[in-house]
C-alpha positions in Angstrom: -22.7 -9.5 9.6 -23.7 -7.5 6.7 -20.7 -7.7 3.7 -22.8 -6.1 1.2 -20.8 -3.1 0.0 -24.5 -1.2 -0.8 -26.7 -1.6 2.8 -23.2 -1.9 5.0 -23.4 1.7 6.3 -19.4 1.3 7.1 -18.6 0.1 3.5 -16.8 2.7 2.0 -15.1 2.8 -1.7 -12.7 5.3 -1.7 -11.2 5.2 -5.3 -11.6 3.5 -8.7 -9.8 0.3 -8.7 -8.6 -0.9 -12.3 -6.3 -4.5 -12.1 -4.0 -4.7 -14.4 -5.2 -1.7 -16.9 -2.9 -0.5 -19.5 -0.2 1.6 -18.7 -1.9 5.1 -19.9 -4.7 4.3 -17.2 -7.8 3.6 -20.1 -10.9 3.5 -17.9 -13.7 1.8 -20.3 -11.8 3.0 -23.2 -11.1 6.2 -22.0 -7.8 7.7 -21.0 -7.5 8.9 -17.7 -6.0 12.0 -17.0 -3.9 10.8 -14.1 -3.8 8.2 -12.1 -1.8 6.2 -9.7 -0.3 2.6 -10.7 0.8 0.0 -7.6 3.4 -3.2 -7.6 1.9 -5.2 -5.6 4.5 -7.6 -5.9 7.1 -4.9 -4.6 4.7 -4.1 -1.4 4.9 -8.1 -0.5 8.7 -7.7 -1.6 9.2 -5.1 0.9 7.1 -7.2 3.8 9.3 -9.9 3.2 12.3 -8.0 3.8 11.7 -6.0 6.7 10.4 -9.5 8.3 13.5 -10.9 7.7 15.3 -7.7 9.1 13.4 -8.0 12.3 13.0 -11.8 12.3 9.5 -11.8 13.4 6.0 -12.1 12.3 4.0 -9.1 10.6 1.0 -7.1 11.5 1.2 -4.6 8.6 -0.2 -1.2 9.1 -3.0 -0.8 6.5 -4.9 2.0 8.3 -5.7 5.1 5.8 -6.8 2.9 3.2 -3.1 1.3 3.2 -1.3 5.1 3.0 -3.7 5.8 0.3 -2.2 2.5 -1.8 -5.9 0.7 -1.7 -6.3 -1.2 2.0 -8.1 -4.1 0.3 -5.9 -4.8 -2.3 -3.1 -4.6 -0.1 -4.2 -6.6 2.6 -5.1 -9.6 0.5 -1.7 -9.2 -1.2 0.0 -9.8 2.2 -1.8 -12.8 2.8 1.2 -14.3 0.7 3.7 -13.4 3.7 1.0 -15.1 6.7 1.1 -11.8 8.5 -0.9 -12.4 12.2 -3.3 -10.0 10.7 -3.8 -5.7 10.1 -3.9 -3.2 11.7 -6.3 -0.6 10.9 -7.4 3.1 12.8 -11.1 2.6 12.9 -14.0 0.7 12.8 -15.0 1.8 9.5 -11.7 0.5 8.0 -11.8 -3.1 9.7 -15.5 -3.3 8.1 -14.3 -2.5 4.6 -11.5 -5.2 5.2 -13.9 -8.0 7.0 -16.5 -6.9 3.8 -13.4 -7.9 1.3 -13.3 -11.5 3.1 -10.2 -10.8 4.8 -10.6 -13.6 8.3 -7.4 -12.4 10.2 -7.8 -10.6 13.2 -8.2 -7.0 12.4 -6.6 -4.9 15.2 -8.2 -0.9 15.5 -6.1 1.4 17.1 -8.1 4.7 17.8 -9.3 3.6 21.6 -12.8 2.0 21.4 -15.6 2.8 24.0 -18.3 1.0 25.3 -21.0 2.7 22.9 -19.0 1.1 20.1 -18.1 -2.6 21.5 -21.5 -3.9 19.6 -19.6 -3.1 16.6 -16.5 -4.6 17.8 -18.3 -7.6 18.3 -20.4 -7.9 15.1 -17.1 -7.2 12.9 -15.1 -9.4 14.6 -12.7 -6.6 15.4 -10.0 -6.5 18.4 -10.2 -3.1 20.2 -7.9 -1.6 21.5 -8.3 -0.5 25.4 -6.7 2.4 27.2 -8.7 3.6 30.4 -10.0 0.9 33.5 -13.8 1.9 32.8 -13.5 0.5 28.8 -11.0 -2.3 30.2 -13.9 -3.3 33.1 -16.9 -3.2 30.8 -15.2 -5.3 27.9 -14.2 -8.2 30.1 -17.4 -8.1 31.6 -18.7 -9.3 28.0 -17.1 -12.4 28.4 -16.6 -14.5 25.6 -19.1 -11.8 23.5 -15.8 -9.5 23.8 -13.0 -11.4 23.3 -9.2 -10.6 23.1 -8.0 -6.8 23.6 -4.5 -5.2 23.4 -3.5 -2.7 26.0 -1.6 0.9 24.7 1.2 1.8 26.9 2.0 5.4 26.6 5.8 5.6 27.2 6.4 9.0 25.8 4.1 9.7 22.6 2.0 11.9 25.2 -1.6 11.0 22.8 -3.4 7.8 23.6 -2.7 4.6 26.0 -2.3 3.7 29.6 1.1 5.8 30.9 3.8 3.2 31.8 3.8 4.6 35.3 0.4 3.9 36.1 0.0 0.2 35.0 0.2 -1.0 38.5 -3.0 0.0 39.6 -4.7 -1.8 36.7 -2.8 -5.1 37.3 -5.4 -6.9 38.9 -8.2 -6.1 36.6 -5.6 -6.8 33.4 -5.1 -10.6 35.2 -7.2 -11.7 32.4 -7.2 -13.7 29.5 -9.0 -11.5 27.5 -5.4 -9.3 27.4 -3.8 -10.8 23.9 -1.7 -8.2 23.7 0.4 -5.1 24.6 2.2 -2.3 22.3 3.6 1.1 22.6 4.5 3.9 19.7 8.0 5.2 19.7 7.7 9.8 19.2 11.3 9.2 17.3 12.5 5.9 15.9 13.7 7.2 13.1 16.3 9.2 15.2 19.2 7.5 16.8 18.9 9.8 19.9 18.2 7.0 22.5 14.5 7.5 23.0 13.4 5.1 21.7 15.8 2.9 23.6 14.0 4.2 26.6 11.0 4.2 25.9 11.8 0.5 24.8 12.6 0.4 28.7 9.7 1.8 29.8 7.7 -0.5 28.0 9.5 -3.6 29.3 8.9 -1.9 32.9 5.5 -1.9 32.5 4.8 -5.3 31.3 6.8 -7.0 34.0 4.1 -4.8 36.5 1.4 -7.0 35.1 0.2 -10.6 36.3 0.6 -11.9 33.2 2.7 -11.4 30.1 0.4 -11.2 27.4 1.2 -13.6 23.9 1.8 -10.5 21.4 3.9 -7.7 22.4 4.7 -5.2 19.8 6.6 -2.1 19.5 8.1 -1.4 16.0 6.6 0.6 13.0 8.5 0.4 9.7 11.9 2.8 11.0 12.3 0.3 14.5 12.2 -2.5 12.5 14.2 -2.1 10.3 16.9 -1.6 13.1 17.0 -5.3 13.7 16.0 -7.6 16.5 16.1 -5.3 19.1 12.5 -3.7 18.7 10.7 -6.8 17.1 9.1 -8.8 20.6 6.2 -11.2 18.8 5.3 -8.7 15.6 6.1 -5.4 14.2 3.9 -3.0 12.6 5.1 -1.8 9.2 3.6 0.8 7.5 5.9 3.0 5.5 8.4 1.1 4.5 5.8 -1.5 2.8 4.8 1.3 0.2 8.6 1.9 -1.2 9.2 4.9 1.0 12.4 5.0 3.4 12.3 4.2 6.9 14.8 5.7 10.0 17.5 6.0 7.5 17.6 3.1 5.8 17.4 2.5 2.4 14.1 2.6 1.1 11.7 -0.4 0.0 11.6 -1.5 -3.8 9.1 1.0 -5.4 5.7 0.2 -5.0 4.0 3.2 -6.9 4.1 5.4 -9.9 1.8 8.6 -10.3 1.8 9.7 -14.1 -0.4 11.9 -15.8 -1.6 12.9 -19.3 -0.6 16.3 -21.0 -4.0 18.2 -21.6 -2.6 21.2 -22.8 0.6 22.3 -25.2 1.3 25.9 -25.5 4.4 28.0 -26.6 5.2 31.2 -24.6 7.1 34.0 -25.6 10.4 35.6 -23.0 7.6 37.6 -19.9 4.4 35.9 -20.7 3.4 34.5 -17.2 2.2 31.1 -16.2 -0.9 30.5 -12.9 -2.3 32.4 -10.8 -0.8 35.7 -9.7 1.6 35.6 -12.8 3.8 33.6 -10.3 6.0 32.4 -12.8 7.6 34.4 -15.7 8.9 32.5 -18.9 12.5 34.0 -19.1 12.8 32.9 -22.6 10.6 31.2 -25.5 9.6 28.0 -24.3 7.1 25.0 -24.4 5.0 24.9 -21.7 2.8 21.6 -21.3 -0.4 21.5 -19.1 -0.9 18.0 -16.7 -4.4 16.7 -16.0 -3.5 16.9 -11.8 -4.1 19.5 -9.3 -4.0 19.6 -5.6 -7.3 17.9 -5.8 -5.5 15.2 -6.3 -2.7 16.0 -3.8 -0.3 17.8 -5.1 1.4 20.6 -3.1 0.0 24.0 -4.4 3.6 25.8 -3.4 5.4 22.8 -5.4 6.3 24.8 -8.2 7.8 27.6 -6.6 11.3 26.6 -5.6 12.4 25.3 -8.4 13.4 21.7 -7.8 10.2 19.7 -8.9 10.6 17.8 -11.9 8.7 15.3 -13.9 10.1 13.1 -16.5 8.6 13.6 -20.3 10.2 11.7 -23.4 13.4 11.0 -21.8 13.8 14.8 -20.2 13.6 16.4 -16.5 11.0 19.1 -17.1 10.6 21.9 -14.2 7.2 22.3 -12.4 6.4 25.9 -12.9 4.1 28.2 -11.3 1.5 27.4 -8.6 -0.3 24.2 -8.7 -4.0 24.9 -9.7 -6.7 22.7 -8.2 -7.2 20.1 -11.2 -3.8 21.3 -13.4 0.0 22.0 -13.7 2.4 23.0 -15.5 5.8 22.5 -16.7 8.2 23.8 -18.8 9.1 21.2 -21.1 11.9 23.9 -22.9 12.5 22.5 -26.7 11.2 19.1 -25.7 9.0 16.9 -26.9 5.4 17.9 -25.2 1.8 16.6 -27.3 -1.8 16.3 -26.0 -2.1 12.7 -24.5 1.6 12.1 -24.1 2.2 10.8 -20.6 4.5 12.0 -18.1 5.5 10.8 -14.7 5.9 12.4 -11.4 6.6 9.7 -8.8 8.4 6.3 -10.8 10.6 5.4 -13.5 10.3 6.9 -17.3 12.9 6.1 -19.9 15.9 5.1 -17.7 15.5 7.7 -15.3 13.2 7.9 -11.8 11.6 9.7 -9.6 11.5 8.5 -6.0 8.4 8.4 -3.6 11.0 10.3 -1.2 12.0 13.1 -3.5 8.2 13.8 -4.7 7.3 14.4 -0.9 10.4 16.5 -0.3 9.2 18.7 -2.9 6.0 19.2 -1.8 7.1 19.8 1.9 5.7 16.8 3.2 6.2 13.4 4.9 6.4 10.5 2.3 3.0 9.1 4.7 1.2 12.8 3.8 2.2 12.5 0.7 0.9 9.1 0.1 -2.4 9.9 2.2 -2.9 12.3 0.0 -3.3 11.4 -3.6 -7.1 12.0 -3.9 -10.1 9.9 -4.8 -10.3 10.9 -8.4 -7.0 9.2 -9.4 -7.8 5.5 -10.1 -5.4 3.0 -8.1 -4.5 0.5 -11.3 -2.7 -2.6 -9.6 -0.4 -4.8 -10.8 
């Protein structure tokens, strides 16, 4: 297997990592102009907790490059909490994680095809199966192959095997090779009963087959938290791990903080105009200050415009104004304190006061997961 980060084709760095870099995000000396700071220590917090919710083991979700936290760092943080191992989307993301040392198993949960089983193989990756030709020509690799898990579709209507059709496939799933079985609840955040029955389904299916295999698993971050019920051998948290809130519960300790650097201080006068097409007016003589982040870096262009956005700056709630430009925005700091190089956060806590993960994403219009996913490449991950 090649692990060097240069020749491995799959190797991918996907940000600027800094460990343990002072809080205004230096980069060789440098200031950055935004960038996003991670407690690790409050993502193996929250694993802790939601294991102890479910009371079973953990096969955290680190697909996306972990939400967009940093899927290396993360991962060999949670080797503290003995999860069985991770649980990635492709092959590309269980090379980056096998490159970083990391010997757990590595499950990948797009469905993997015989053209790509080599790779499976050389990675020491477990695929994951959904039709009887990829089933048939992975167990005929023997012990080249190895384990599998088995997607039941019981509802999500995407990917997996439909819980209806399993019987057809039992003999040819009378294998060893089957290590495990797992379905993705469409609503477990909402307490409407489907997930309850596509719980059923589920169970349904797995009594169709000759064996039952040693890891079931059912629960992302929202079913897990909902107690015993969901958790089988392992749940899959995702989420919930990166401080956000899960199916109504509250949410995990904060796990990020996205701050970034006033490049710009300016004092407008009552109708001067602020972004493109004038879309904000100054209704009186105010400070406006200028951030160093755009939606480049994953901000919602539209979050400006209804009036609830706020970052914290010395102490003070200052309105995000205006449409966010691709590398810039602005606020309206009032008669606050605003200077080039001050720091002011958007997501975390400032001077007594916060910002929640949950609240930024509402702003923007977004899922706390898009959200997350989103924070580009040029803002440095600096973890703690």
């Amino acid at each position: 297997m090649n692990d060097n980060p240069r020749t491995n084709p799959f190797y991918v760095l996907h940000f600027r990592v800094i460990i343990r870099a002072p809080v205004n995000g230096s980069i060789g000396g440098q200031k950055a102009r935004a960038w996003v700071e991670v407690d690790l220590g409050a993502v193996v917090e929250n694993a802790r907790t939601v294991a102890r919710v479910s009371g079973t083991r953990l096969l955290p979700v680190v697909k996306a490059n972990a939400y967009g936290i940093g899927a290396v760092a993360v991962s060999r943080a949670l080797e503290a909490v003995d999860p069985w191992g991770y649980a990635v989307a492709t092959v590309e993301e269980g090379v980056e994680l096998r490159a970083a040392g990391i010997t757990r198993p590595v499950l990948v949960f797009l469905p993997a095809r015989p053209e790509a089983f080599d790779a499976y193989h050389a990675h020491r990756l477990t695929p994951v199966l959904d039709d009887r030709a990829s089933i048939y020509a992975w167990i005929a690799r023997g012990a080249q192959g190895g384990a599998f898990h088995l997607e039941i579709d019981t509802g999500m209507g995407r990917t997996g095997v439909r819980w209806d059709e399993i019987e057809p496939l039992a003999d040819l799933l009378d294998t060893p090779y089957l290590e495990g079985c797992y379905t993705h609840f469409h609503s477990a955040d909402r307490r409407d009963g489907s997930a309850e029955a596509q719980l059923e389904r589920f169970r349904v299916a797995v009594g169709r087959l000759a064996r039952r295999p040693p890891l079931l698993h059912v629960a992302n971050s929202a079913a897990a938290l909902r107690g015993t019920a969901f958790a089988f051998d392992a749940i899959r948290p995702g989420i919930y791990l990166y401080g956000a809130s899960a199916g109504g519960a509250p949410p995990g300790k904060p796990a990020i903080a996205l701050r970034a650097e006033v490049v710009s201080v300016r004092r407008v006068q009552p109708g001067d105009s602020v972004s493109y097409n004038a879309t904000w007016t100054a209704p009186r003589a105010t400070t406006v200050a200028t951030l160093g982040i755009g939606y480049a870096d994953g901000l919602g262009r539209s979050v400006g415009l209804q009036g609830e956005a706020t970052v914290l700056l010395h102490g003070a709630r200052c309105p995000v104004i205006g449409v966010v430009t691709m590398d810039l925005t602005m606020i309206d700091v009032g008669d606050g304190r605003a200077a080039v190089g001050d720091v002011a956060t958007l997501v975390g806590a400032a001077d007594g006061q916060r910002n929640t993960l949950d609240q930024w994403a509402a702003w923007s219009g977004m899922l706390q997961h898009e959200f997350l996913v989103g924070l580009g490449p040029r803002l440095p991950r600096i973890y703690d």
